[in-house]
Short mmCIF file of the C-alpha atoms (twelve columns), coordinates in Angstrom:
data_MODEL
# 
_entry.id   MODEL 
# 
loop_
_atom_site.group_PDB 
_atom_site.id 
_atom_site.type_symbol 
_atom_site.label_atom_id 
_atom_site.label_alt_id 
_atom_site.label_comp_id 
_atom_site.label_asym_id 
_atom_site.label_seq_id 
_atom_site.Cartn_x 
_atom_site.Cartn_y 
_atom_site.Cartn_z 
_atom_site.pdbx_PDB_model_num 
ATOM 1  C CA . UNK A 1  -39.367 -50.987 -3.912  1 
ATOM 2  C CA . UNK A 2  -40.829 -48.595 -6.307  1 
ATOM 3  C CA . UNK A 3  -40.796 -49.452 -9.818  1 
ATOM 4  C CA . UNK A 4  -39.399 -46.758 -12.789 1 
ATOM 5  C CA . UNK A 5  -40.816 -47.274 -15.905 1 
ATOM 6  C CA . UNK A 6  -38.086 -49.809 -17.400 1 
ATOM 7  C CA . UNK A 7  -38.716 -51.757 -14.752 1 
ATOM 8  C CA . UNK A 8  -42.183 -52.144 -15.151 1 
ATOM 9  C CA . UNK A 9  -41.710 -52.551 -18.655 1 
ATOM 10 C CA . UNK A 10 -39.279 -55.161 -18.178 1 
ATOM 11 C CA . UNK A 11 -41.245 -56.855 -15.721 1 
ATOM 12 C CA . UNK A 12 -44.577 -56.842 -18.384 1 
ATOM 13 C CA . UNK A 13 -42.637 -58.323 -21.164 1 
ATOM 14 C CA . UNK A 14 -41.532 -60.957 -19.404 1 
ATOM 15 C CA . UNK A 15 -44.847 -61.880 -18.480 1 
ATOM 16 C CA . UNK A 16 -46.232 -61.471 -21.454 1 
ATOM 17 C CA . UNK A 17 -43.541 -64.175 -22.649 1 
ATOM 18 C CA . UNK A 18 -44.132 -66.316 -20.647 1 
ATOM 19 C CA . UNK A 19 -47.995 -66.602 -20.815 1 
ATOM 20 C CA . UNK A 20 -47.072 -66.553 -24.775 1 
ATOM 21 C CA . UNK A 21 -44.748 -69.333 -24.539 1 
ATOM 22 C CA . UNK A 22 -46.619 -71.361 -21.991 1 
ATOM 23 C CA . UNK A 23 -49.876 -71.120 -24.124 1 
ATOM 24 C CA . UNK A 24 -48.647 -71.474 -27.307 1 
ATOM 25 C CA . UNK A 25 -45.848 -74.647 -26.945 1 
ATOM 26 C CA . UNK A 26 -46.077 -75.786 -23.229 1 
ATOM 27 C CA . UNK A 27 -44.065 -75.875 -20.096 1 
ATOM 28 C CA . UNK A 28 -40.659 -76.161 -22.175 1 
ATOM 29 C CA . UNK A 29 -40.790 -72.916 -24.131 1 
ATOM 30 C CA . UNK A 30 -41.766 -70.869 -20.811 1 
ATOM 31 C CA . UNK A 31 -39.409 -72.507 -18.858 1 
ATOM 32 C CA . UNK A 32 -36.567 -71.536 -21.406 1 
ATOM 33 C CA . UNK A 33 -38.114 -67.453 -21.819 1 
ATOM 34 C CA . UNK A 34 -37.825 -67.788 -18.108 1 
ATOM 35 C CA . UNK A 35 -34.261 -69.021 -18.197 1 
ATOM 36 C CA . UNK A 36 -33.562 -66.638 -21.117 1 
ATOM 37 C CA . UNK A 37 -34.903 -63.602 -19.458 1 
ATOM 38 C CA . UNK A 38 -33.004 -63.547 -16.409 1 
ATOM 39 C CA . UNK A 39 -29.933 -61.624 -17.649 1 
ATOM 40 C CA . UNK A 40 -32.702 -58.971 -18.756 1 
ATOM 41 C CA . UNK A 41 -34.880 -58.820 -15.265 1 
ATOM 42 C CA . UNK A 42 -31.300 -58.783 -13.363 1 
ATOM 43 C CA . UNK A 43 -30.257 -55.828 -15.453 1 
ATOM 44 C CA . UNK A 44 -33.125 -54.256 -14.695 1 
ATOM 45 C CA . UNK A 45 -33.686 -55.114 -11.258 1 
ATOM 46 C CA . UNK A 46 -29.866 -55.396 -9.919  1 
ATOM 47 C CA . UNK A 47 -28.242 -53.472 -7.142  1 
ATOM 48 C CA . UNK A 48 -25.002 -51.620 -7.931  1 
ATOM 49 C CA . UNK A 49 -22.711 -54.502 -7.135  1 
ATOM 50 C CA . UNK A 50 -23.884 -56.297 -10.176 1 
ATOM 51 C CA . UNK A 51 -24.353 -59.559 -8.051  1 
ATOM 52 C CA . UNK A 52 -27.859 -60.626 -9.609  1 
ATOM 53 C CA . UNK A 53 -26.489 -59.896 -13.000 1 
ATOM 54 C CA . UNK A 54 -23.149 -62.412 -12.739 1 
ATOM 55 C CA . UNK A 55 -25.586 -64.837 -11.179 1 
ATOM 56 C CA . UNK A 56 -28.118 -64.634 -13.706 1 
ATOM 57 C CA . UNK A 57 -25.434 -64.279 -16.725 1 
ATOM 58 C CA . UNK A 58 -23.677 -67.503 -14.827 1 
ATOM 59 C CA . UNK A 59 -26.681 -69.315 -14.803 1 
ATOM 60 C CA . UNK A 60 -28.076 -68.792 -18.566 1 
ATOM 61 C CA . UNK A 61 -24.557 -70.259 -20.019 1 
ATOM 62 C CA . UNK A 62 -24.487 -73.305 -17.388 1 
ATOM 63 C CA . UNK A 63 -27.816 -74.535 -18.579 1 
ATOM 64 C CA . UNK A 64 -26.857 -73.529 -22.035 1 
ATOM 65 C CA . UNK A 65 -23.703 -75.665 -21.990 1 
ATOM 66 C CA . UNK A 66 -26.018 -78.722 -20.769 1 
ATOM 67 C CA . UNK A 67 -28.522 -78.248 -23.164 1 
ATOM 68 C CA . UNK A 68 -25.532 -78.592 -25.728 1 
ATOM 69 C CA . UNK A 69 -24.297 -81.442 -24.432 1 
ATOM 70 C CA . UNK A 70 -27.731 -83.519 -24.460 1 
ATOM 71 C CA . UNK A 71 -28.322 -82.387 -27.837 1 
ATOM 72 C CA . UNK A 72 -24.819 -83.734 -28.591 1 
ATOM 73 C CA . UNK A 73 -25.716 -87.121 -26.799 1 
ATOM 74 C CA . UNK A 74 -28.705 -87.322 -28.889 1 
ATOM 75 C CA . UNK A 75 -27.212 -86.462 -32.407 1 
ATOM 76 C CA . UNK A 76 -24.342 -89.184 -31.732 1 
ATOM 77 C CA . UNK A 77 -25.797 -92.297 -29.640 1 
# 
């Protein structure tokens, strides 16, 4: 696959994030740029059915929804 130049920009960014965020506050903060970045790598990096980008989108609110819910838990036990 060649990559255009959004895609490699794209692609740099992200790592760059995550480096940042592992570096800077630990394994939490990179895993959540990770999380956080998918919609952006699938957009960038999809096919024209759009699959990767439902996925990703899919994905980003599921874990969103449970990270609401434990921080819920935690603000009412």
């Amino acid at each position: 696959m060649r990559l255009s130049r959004s895609r490699t920009v794209t692609l740099s960014f992200t790592l760059v994030a995550l480096i940042a965020g592992y570096g800077l506050a630990g394994t939490g903060v990179a895993v959540a740029i990770g999380v956080l970045a998918l919609p952006a790598l699938a957009w960038a990096f999809d096919n024209d059915s759009g699959t990767f980008l439902i996925l990703a989108t899919l994905l980003v609110i599921t874990i969103g929804i449970m990270i609401l819910l434990i921080a819920l838990m935690a603000i009412t036990h």
